[in-house]
C-alpha positions as a printed NumPy array, in Angstrom:
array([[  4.627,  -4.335, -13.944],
       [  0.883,  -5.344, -14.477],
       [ -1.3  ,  -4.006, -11.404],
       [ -3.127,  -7.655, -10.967],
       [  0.573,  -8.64 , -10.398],
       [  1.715,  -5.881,  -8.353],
       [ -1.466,  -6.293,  -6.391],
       [ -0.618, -10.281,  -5.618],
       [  2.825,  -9.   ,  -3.928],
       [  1.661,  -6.465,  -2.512],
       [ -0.699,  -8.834,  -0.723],
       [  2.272, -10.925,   0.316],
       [  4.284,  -7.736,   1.49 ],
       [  4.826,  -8.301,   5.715],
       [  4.064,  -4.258,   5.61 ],
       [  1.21 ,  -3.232,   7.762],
       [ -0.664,  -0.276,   9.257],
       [  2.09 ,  -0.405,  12.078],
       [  5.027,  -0.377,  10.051],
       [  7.532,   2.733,   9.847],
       [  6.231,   5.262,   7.067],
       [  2.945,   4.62 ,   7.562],
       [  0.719,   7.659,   8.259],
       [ -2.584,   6.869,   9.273],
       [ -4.627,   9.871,   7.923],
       [ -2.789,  10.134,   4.732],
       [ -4.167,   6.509,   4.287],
       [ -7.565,   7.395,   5.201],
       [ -7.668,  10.083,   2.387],
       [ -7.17 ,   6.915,   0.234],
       [ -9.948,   4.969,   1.57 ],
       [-12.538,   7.442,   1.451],
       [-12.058,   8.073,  -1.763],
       [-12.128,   4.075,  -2.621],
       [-15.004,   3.803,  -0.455],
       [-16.692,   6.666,  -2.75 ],
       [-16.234,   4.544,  -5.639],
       [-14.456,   6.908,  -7.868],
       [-11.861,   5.408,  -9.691],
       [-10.617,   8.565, -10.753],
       [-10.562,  10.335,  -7.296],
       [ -9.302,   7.284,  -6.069],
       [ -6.387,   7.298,  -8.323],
       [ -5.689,  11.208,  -7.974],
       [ -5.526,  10.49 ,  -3.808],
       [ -3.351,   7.311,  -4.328],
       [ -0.833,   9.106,  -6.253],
       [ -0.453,  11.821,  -4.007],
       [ -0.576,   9.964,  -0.691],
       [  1.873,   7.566,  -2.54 ],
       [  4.26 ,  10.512,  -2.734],
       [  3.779,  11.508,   0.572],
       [  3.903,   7.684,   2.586],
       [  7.506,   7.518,   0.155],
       [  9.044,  10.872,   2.133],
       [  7.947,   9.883,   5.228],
       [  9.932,   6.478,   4.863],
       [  7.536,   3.623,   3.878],
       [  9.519,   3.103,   0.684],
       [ 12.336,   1.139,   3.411],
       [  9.491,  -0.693,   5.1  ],
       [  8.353,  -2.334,   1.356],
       [ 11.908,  -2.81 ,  -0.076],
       [ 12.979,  -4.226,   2.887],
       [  9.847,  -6.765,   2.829],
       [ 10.256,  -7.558,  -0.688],
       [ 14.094,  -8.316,  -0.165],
       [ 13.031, -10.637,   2.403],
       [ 10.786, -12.249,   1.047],
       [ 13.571, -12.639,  -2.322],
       [ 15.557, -14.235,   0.275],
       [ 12.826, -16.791,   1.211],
       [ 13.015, -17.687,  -2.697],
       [  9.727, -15.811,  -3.585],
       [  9.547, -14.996,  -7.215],
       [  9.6  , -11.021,  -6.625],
       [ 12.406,  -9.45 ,  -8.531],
       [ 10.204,  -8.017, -10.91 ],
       [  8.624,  -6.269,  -7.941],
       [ 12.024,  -5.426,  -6.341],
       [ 13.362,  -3.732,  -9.69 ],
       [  9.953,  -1.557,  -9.919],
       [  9.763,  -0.041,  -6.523],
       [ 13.595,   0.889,  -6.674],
       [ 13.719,   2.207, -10.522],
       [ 10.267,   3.906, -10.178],
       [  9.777,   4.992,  -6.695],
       [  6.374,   5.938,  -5.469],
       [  5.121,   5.997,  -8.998],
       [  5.673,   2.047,  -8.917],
       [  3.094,  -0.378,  -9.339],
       [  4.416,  -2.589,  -6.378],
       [  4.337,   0.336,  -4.363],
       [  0.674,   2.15 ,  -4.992],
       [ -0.462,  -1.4  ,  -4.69 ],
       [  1.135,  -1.813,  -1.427],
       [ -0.657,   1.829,  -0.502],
       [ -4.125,   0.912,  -1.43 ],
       [ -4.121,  -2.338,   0.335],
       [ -2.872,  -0.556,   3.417],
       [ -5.685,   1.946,   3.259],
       [ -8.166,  -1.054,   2.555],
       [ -7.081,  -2.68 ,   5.277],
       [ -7.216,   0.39 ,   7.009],
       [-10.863,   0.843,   6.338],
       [-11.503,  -2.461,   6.852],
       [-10.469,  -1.826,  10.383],
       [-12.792,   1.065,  10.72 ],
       [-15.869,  -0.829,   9.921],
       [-14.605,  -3.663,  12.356],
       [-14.342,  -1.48 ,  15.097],
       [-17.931,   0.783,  13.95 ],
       [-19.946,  -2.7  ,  13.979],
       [-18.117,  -3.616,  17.94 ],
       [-19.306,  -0.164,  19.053],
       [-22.663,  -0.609,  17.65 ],
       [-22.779,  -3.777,  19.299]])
């Protein structure tokens, strides 16, 4: 699967910083390193926080989005078939893990500016 296209379901996914497998800080190591602007260390701390959000159970939280979503009549099988043959090393799935810890910074910056307010 091509990341642009993993990166439009993931974007569609109803998975969210409150969903089950999600682990805040493991997600945080993500978005410093995207807020760094190193591709490379970016990459190197998606892959392993990837890894880690899979054990601790976000895999069910994304499958079980993308299923629905199937259901619904959304054109994701391609998405479906990646995250279940490839596991966290899918495209569907990092995806899903860097929006989360965009969103997640995205958050932090939110609630920075209130506080500075």
């Amino acid at each position: 699967m091509k990341p642009k296209r993993a990166a439009e379901v993931a974007a569609m996914l109803d998975v969210s910083l409150r969903s089950p497998g999600v682990c805040l800080p493991c997600l945080h190591i993500v978005a410093v390193d995207l807020e760094d602007g190193s591709p490379r260390a970016a990459a190197g701390a998606l892959s392993f926080v990837a890894e880690t959000l899979w054990d601790e159970g976000l895999e069910a939280s994304v499958i079980q989005a993308l299923e629905r979503l199937a259901a619904a009549g959304a054109d994701v099988a391609d998405a479906l078939s990646d995250v279940r043959s490839r596991g966290p090393r899918s495209a569907t799935f990092r995806a899903t893990v860097r929006r989360l810890a965009e969103e997640l910074a995205e958050e932090a910056r939110r609630e920075y500016q209130a506080m500075m307010n």
